[in-house]
C-alpha atoms as an extended CHARMM CRD file, in Angstrom:
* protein
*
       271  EXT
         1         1  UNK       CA             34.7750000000      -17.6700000000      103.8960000000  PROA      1               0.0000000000
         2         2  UNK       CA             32.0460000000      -15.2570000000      105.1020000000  PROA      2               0.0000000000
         3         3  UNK       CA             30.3120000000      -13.0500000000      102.3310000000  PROA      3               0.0000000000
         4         4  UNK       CA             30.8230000000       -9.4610000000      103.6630000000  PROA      4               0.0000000000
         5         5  UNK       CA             28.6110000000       -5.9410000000      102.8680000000  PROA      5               0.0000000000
         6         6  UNK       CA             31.7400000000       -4.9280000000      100.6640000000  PROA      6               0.0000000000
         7         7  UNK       CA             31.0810000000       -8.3170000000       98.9000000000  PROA      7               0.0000000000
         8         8  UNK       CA             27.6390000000       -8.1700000000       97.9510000000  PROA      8               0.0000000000
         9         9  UNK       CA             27.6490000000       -5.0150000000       96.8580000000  PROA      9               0.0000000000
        10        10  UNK       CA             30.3430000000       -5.5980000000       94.8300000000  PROA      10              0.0000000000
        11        11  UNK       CA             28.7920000000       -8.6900000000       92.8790000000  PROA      11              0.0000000000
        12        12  UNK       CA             25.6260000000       -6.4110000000       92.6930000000  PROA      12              0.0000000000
        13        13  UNK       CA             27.3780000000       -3.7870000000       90.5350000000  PROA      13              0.0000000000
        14        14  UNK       CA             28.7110000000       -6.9150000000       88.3430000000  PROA      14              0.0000000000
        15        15  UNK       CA             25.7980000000       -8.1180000000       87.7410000000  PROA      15              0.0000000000
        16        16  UNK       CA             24.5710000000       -5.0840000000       85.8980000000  PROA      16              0.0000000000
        17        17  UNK       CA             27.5620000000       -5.1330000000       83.7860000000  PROA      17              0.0000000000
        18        18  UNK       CA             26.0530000000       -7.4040000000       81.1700000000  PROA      18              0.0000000000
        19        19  UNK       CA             23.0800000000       -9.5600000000       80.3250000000  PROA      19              0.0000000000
        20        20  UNK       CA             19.3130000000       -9.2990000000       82.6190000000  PROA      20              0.0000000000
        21        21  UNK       CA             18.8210000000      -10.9940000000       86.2590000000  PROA      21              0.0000000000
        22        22  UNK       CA             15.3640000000      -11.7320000000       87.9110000000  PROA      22              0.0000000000
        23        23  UNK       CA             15.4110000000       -9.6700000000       91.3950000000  PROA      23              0.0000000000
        24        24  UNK       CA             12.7070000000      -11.1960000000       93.1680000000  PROA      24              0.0000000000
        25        25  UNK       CA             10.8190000000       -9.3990000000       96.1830000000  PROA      25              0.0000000000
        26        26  UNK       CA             10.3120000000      -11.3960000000       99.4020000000  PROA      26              0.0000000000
        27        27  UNK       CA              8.3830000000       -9.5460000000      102.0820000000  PROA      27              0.0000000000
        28        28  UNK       CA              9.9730000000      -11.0260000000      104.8200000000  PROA      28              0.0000000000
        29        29  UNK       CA             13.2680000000      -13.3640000000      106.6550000000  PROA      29              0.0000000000
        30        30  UNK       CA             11.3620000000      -16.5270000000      105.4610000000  PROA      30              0.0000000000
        31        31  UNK       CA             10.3430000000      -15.7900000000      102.1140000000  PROA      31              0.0000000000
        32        32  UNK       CA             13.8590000000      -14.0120000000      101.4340000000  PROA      32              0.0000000000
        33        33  UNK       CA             15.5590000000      -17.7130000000      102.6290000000  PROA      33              0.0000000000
        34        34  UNK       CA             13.4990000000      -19.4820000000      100.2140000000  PROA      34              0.0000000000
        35        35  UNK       CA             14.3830000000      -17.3510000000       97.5500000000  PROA      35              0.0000000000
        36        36  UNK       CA             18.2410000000      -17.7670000000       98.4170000000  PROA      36              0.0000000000
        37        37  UNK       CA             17.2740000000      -21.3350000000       98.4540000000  PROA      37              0.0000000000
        38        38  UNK       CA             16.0220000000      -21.4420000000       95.2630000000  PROA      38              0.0000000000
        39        39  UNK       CA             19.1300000000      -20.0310000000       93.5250000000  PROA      39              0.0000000000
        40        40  UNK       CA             18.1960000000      -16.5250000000       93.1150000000  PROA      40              0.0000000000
        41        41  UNK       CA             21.4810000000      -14.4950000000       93.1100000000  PROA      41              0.0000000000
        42        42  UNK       CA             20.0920000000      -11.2640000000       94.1700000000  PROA      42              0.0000000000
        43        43  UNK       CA             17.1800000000       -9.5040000000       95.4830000000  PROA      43              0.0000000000
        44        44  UNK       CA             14.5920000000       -6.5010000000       96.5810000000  PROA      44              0.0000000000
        45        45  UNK       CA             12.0470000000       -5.7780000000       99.1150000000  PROA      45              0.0000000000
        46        46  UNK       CA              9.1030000000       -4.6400000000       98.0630000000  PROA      46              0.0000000000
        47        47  UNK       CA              7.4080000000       -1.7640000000      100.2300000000  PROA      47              0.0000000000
        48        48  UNK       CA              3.7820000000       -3.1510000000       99.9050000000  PROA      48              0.0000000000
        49        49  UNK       CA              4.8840000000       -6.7590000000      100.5470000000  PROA      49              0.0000000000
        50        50  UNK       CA              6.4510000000       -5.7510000000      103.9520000000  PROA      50              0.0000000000
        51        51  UNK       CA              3.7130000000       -3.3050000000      104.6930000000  PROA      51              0.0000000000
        52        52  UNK       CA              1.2210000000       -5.8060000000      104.3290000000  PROA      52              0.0000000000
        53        53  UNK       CA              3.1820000000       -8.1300000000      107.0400000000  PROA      53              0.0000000000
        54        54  UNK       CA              3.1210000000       -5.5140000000      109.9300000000  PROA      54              0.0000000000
        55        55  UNK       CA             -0.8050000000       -4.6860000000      109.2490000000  PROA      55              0.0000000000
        56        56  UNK       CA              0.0900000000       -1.3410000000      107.1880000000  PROA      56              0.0000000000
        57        57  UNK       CA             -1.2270000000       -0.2450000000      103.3290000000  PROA      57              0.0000000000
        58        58  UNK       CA              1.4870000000        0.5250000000      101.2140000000  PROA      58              0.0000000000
        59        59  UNK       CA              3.4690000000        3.7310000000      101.4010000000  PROA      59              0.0000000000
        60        60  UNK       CA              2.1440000000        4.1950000000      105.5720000000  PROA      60              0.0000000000
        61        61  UNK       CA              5.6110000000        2.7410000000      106.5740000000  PROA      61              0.0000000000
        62        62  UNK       CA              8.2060000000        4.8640000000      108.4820000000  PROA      62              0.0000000000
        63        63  UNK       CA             11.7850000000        4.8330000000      107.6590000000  PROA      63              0.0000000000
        64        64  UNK       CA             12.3190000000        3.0280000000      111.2140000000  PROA      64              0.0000000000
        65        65  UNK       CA             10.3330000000        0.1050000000      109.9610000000  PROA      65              0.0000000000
        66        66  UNK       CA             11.8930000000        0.1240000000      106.7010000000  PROA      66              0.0000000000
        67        67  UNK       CA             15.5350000000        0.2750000000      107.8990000000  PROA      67              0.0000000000
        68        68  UNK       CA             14.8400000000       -2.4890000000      110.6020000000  PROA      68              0.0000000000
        69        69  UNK       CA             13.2360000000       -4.4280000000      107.6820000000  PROA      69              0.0000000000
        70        70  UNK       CA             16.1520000000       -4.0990000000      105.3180000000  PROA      70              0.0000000000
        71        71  UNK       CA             18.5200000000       -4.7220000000      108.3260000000  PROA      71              0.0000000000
        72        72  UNK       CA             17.1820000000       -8.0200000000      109.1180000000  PROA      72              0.0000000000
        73        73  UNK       CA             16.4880000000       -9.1390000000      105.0440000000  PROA      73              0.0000000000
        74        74  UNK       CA             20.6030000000       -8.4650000000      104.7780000000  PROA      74              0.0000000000
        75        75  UNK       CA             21.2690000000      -10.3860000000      107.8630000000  PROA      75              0.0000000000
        76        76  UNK       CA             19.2060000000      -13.5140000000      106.6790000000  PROA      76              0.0000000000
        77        77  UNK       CA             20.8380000000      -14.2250000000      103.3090000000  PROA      77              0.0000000000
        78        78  UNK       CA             24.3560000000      -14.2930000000      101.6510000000  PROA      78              0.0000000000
        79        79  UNK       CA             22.9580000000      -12.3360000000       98.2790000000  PROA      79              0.0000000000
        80        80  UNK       CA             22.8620000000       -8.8810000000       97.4910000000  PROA      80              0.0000000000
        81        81  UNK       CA             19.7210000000       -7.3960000000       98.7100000000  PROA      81              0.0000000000
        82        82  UNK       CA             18.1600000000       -4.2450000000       96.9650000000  PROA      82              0.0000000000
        83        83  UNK       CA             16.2650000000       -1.6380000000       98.4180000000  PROA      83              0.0000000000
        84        84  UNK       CA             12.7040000000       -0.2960000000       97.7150000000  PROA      84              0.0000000000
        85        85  UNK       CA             12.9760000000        3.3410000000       99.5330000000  PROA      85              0.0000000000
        86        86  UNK       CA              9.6780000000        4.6810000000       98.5190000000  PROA      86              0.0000000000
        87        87  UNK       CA             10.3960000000        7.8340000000       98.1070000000  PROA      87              0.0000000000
        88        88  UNK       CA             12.7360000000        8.8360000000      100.4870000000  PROA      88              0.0000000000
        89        89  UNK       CA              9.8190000000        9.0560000000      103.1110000000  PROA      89              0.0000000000
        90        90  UNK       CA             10.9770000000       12.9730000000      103.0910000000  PROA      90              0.0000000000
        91        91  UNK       CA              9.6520000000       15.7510000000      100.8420000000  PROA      91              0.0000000000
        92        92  UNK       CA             13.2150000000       18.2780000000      101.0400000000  PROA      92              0.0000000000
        93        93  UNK       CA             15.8610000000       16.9250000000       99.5630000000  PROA      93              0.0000000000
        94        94  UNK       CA             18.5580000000       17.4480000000      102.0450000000  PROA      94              0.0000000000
        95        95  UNK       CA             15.8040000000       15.0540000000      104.1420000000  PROA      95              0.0000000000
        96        96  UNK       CA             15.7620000000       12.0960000000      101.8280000000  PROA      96              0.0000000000
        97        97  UNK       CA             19.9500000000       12.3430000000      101.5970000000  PROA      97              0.0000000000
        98        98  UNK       CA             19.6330000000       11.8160000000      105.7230000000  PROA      98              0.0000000000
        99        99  UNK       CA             17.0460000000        9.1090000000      105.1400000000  PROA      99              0.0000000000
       100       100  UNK       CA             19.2500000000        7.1960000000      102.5780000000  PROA      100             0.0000000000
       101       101  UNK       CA             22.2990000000        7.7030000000      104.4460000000  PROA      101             0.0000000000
       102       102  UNK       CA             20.9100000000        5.8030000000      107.0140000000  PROA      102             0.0000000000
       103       103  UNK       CA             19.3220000000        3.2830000000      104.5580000000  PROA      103             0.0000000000
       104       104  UNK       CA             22.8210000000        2.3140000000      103.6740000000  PROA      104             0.0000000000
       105       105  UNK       CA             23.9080000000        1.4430000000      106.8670000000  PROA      105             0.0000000000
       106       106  UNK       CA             21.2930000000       -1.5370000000      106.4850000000  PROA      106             0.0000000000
       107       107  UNK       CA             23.6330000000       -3.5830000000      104.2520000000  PROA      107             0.0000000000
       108       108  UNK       CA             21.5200000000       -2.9960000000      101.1620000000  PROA      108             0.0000000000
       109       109  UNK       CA             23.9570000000       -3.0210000000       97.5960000000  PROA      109             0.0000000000
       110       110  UNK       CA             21.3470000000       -1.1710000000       96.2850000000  PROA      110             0.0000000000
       111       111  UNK       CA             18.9300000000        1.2830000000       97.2610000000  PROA      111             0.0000000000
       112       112  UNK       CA             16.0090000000        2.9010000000       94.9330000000  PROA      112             0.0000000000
       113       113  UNK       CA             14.1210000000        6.5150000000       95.0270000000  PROA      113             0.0000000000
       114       114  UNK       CA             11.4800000000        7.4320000000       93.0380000000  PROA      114             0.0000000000
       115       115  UNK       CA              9.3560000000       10.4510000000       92.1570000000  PROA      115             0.0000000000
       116       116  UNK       CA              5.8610000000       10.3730000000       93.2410000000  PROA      116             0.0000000000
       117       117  UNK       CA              4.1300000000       12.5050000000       96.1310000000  PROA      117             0.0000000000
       118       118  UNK       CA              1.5160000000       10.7100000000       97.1490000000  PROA      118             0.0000000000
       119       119  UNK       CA             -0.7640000000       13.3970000000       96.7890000000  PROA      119             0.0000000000
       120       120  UNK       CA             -4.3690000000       12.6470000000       94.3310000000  PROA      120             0.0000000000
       121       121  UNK       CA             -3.8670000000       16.8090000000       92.9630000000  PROA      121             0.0000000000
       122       122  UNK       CA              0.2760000000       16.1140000000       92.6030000000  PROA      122             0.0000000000
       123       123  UNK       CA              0.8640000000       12.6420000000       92.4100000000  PROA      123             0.0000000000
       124       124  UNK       CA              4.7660000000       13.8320000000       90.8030000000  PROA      124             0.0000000000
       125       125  UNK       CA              7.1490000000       16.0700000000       92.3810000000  PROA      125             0.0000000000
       126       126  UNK       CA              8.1210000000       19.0590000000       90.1440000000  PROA      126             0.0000000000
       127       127  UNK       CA             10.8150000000       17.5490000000       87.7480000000  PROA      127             0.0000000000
       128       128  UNK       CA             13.4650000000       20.2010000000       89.3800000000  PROA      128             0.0000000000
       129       129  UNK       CA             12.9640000000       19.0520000000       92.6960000000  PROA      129             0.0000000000
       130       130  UNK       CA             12.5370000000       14.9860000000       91.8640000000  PROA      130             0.0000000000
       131       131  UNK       CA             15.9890000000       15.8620000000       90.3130000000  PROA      131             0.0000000000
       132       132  UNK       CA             17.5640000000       17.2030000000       93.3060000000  PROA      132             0.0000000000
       133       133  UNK       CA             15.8990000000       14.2200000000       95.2460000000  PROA      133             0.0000000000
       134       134  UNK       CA             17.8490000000       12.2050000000       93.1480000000  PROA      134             0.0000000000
       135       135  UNK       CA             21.1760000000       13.9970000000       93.5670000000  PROA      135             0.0000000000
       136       136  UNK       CA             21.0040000000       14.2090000000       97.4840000000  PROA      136             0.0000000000
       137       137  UNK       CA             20.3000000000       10.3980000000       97.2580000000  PROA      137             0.0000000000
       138       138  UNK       CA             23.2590000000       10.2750000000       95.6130000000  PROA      138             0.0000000000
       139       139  UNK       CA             25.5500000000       12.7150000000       97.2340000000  PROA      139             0.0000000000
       140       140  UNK       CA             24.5990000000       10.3090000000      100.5840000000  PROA      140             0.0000000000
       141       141  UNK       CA             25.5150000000        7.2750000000       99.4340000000  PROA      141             0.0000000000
       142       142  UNK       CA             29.0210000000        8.9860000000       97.7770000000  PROA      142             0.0000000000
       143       143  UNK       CA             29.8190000000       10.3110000000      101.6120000000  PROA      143             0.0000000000
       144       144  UNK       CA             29.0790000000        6.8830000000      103.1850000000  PROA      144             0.0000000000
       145       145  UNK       CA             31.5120000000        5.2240000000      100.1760000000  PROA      145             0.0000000000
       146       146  UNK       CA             29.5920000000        2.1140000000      100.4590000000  PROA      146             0.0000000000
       147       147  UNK       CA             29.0040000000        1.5430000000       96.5630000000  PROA      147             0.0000000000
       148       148  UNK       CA             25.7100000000        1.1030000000       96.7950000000  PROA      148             0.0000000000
       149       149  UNK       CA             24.0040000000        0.9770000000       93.3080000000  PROA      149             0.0000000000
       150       150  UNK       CA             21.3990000000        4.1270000000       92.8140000000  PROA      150             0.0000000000
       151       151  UNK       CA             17.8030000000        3.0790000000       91.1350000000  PROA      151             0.0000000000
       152       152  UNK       CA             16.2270000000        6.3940000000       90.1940000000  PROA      152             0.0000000000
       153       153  UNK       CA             12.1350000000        5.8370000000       89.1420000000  PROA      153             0.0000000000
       154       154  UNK       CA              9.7060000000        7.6080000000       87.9190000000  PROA      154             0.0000000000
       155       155  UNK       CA              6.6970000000        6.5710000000       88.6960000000  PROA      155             0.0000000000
       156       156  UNK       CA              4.3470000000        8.0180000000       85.8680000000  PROA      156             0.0000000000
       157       157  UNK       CA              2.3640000000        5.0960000000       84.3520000000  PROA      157             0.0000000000
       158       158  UNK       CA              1.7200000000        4.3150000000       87.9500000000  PROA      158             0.0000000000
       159       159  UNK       CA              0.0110000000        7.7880000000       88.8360000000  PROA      159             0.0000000000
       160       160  UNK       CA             -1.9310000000        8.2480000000       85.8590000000  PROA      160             0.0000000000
       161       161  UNK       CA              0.9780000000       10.2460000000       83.9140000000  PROA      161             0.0000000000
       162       162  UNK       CA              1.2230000000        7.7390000000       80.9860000000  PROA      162             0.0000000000
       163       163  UNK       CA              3.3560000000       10.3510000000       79.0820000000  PROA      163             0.0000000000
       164       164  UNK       CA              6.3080000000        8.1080000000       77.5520000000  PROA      164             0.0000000000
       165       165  UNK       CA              8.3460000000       11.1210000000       76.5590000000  PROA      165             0.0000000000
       166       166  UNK       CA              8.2370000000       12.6840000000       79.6540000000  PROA      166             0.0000000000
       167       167  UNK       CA              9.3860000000        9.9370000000       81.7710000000  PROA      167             0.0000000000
       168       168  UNK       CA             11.9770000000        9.2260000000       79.3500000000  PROA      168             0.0000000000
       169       169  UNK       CA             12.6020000000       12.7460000000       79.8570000000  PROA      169             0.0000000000
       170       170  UNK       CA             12.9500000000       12.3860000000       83.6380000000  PROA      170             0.0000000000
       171       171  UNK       CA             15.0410000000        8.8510000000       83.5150000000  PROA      171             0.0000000000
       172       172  UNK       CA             17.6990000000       10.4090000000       81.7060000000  PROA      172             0.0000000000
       173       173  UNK       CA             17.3180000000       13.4660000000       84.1270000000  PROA      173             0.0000000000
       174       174  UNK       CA             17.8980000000       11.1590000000       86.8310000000  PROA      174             0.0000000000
       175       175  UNK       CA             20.7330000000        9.4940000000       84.8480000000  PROA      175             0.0000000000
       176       176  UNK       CA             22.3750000000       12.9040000000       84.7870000000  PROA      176             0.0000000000
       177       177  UNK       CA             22.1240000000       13.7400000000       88.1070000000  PROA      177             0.0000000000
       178       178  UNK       CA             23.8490000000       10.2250000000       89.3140000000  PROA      178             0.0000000000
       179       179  UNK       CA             21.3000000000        7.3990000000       89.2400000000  PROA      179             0.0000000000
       180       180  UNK       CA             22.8530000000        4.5360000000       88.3470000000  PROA      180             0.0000000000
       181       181  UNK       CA             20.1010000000        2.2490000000       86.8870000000  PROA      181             0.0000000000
       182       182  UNK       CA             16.6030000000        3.5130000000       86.1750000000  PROA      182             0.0000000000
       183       183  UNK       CA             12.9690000000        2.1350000000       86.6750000000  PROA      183             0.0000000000
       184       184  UNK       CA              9.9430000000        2.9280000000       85.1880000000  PROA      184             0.0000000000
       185       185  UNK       CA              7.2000000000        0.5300000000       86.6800000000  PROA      185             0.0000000000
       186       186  UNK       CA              4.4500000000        0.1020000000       84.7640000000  PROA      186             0.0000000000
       187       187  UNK       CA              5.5660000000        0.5030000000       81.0490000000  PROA      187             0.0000000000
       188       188  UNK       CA              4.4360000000       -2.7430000000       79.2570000000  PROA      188             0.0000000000
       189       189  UNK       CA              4.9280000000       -2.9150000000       75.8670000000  PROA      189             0.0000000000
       190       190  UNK       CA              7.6280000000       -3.6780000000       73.7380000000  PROA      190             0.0000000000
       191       191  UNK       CA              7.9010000000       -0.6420000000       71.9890000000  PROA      191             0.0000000000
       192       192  UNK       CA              7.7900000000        1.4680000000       75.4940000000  PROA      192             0.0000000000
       193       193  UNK       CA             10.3190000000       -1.0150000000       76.8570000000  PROA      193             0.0000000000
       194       194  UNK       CA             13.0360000000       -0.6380000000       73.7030000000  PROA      194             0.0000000000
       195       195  UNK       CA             12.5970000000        3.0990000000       74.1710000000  PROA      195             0.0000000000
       196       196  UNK       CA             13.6490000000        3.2620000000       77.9560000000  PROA      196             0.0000000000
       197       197  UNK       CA             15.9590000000        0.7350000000       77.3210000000  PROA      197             0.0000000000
       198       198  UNK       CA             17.5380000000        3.0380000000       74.6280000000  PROA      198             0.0000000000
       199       199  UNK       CA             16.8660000000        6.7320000000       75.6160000000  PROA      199             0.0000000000
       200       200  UNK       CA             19.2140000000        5.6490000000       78.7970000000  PROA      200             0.0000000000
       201       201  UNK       CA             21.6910000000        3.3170000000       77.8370000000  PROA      201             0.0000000000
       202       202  UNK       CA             24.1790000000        2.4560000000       78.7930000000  PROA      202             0.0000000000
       203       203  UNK       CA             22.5600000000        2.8790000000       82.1270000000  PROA      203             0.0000000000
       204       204  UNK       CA             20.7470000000       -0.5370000000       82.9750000000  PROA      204             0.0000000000
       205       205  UNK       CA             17.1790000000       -1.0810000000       83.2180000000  PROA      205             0.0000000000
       206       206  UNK       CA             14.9840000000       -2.6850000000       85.7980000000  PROA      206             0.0000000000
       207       207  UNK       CA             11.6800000000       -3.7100000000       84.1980000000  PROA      207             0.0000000000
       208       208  UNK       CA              8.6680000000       -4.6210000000       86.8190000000  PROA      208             0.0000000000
       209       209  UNK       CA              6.6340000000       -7.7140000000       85.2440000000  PROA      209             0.0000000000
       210       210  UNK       CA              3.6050000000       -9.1270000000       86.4840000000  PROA      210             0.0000000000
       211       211  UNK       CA              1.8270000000      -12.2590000000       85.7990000000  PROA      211             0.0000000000
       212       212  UNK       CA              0.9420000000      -11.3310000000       82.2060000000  PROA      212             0.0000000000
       213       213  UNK       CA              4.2870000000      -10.1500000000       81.0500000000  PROA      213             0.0000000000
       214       214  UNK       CA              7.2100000000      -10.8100000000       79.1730000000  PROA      214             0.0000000000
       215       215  UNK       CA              9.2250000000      -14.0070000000       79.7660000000  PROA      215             0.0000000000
       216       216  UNK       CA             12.7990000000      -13.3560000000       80.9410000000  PROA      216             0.0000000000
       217       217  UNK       CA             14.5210000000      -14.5320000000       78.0270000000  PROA      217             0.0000000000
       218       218  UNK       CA             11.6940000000      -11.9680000000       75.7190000000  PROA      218             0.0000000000
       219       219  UNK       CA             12.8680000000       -9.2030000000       78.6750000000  PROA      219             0.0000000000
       220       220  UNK       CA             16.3320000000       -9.5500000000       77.6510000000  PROA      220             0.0000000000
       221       221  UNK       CA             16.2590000000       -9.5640000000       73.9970000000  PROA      221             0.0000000000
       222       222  UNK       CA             14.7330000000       -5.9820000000       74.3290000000  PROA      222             0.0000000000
       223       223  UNK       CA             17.9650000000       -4.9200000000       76.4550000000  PROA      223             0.0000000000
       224       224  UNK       CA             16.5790000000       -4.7730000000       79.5700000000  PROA      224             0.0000000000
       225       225  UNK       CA             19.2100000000       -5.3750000000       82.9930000000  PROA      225             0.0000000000
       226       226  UNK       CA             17.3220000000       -6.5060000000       85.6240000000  PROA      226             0.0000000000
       227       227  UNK       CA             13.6610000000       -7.5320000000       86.3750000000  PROA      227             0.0000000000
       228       228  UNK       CA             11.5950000000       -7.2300000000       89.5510000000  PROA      228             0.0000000000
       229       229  UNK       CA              7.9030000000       -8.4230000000       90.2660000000  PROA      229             0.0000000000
       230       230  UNK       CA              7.1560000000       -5.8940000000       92.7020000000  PROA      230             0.0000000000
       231       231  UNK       CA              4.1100000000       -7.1450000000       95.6400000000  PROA      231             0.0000000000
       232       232  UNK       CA              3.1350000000       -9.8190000000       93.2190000000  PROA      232             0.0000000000
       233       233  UNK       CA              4.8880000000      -12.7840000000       95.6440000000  PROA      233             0.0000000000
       234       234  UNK       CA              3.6580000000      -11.4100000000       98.3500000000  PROA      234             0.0000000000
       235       235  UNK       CA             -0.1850000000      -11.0820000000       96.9890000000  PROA      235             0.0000000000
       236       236  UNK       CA              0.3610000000      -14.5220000000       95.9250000000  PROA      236             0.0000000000
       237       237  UNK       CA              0.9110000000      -15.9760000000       99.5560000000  PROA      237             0.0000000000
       238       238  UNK       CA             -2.1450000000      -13.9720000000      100.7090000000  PROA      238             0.0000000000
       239       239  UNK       CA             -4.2200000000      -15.2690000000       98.2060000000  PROA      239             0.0000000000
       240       240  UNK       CA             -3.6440000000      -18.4910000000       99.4790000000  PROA      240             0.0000000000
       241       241  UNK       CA             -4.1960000000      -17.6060000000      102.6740000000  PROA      241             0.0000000000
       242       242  UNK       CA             -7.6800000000      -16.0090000000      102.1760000000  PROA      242             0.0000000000
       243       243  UNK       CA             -8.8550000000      -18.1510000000      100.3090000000  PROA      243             0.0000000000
       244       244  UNK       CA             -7.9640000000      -21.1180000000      102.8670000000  PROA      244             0.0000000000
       245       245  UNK       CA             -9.2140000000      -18.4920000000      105.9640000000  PROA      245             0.0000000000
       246       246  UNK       CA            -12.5710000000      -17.2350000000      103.8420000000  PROA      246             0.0000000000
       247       247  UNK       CA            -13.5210000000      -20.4860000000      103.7410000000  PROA      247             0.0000000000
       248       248  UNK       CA            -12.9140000000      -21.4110000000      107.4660000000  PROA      248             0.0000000000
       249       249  UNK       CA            -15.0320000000      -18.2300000000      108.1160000000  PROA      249             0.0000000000
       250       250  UNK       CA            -17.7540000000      -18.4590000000      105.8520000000  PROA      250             0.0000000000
       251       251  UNK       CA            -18.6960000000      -21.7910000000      105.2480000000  PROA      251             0.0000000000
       252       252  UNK       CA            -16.9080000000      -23.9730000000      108.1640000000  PROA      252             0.0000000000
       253       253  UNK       CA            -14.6320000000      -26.2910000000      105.7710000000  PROA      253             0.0000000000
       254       254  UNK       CA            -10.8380000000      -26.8780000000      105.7700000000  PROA      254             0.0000000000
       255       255  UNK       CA            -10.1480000000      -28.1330000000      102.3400000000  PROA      255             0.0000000000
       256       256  UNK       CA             -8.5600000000      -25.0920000000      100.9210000000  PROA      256             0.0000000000
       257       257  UNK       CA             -4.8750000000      -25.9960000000      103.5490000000  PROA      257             0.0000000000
       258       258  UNK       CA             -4.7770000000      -29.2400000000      101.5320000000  PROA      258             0.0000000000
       259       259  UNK       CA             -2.9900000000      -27.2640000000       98.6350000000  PROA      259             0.0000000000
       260       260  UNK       CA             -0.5770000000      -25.6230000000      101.5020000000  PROA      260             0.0000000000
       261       261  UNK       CA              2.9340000000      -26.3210000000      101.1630000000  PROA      261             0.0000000000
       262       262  UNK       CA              4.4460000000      -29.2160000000      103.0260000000  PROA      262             0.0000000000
       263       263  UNK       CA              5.7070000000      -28.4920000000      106.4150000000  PROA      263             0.0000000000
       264       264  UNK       CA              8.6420000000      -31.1790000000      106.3230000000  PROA      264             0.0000000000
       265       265  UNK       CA              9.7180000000      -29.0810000000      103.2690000000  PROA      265             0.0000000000
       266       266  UNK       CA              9.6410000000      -25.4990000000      104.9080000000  PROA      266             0.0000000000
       267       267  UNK       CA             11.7230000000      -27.1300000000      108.2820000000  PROA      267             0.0000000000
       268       268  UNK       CA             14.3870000000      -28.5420000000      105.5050000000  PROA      268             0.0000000000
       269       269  UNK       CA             14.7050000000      -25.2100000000      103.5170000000  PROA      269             0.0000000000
       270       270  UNK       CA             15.0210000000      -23.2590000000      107.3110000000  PROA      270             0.0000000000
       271       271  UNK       CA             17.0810000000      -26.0100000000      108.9430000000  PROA      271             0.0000000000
């Protein structure tokens, strides 16, 4: 039987019912396969990851490229695939509800808006109007009645804005005004971690780890949901790559593709 839209989002919603789930981020068809392949049971594109594959820095992406993106990632595997929507890519509200109404009609179960500007002066939108961003998201996916799951994040500790209590604060804002999970990328510590965890429940948390965090299993004992790692794949495969093309370029020697993985494996996973 063939694994529909209605059925993915579905099993996404379970999913944050109880216990915590890795959501890996591929950055493109292939790497979203291998992931499937490797018995993932859910996942979430990561805007610098994909920007990175069209030649783009992160957050210089239009909504067209996004949605075709996301379009295609659903397409290519059977598992619930979750959004990162920047910010909207619109300042107004009643511009990001039009954005992430058409974001749902991707196939995403879940679909993610967060707070930040952009801007060096203003890197966070007012916390009134990152509110009501949150609440058209919200009102758009309600009209569409696709059930697709609402991650609202503030992006503080990423901007410089390493206040704890005020992105608590603007979590269980976002909570309020219909966010169904919340995200605060960049908190690190346990005691941060138990805080979020707690100041929102019984909202779910997505935690983003990098290569020097938490295990899963330590991730879970705190309470959190779900955990993402963000670029961090995709900086991985282009590490390998530059290293194996620096070398080409700068000193004329090939020995860097010996550590490349074997083709006859990569035909079998895509076969």
């Amino acid at each position: 039987m063939s694994i529909t839209i209605a059925d993915k989002r579905a099993t996404f919603r379970k999913m944050h019912e109880a216990g915590c789930f890795v959501l890996p981020n591929p950055f493109d068809v292939g790497s979203a396969k291998a992931l499937q392949n490797l018995g993932f049971k859910a996942m979430a594109s990561t805007s610098a990851g994909f920007a990175w594959t069209i030649g783009k820095a992160d957050n210089h992406v239009t909504v067209d490229d996004v949605c075709a993106h996301l379009t295609a990632l659903c397409a290519a595997v059977d598992l619930p695939v979750n959004a990162d929507f920047e910010g909207g890519f619109a300042h107004e509200a009643e511009k990001v509800a039009a954005n992430v109404a058409r974001g749902v009609k991707t196939g995403v179960a879940g679909l993610s808006i967060e707070d930040s500007t952009g801007e060096v002066a203003k890197p966070l939108y007012d916390r009134a109007h990152a509110i009501e961003r949150i609440r058209a998201a919200r009102s758009a996916i309600d009209a569409d009645k696709c059930g697709v799951l609402l991650t609202g994040r503030c992006e503080g500790f990423l901007v410089g804005q390493a206040d704890l209590n005020m992105v608590i604060d603007r979590l269980s804002a976002y909570a309020e005004a219909g966010a169904d999970c919340l995200y605060a990328p960049g908190i690190k510590t346990r005691e941060q971690i138990s805080a979020v965890v707690k100041a929102v429940a019984p909202r779910p948390v997505n935690l983003l780890i990098g290569p020097s965090g938490l295990s899963v299993a330590e991730a879970a004992d705190l309470g959190v949901r779900r955990i993402s790692v963000g670029g961090s794949l995709a900086r991985t495969a282009w590490a390998g790559f530059m290293r194996a093309a620096r070398e080409i370029a700068e000193q004329g020697t090939f020995t860097e593709m010996s550590k490349g993985y074997p083709a006859g494996e990569l035909n079998k996973m895509f076969s």
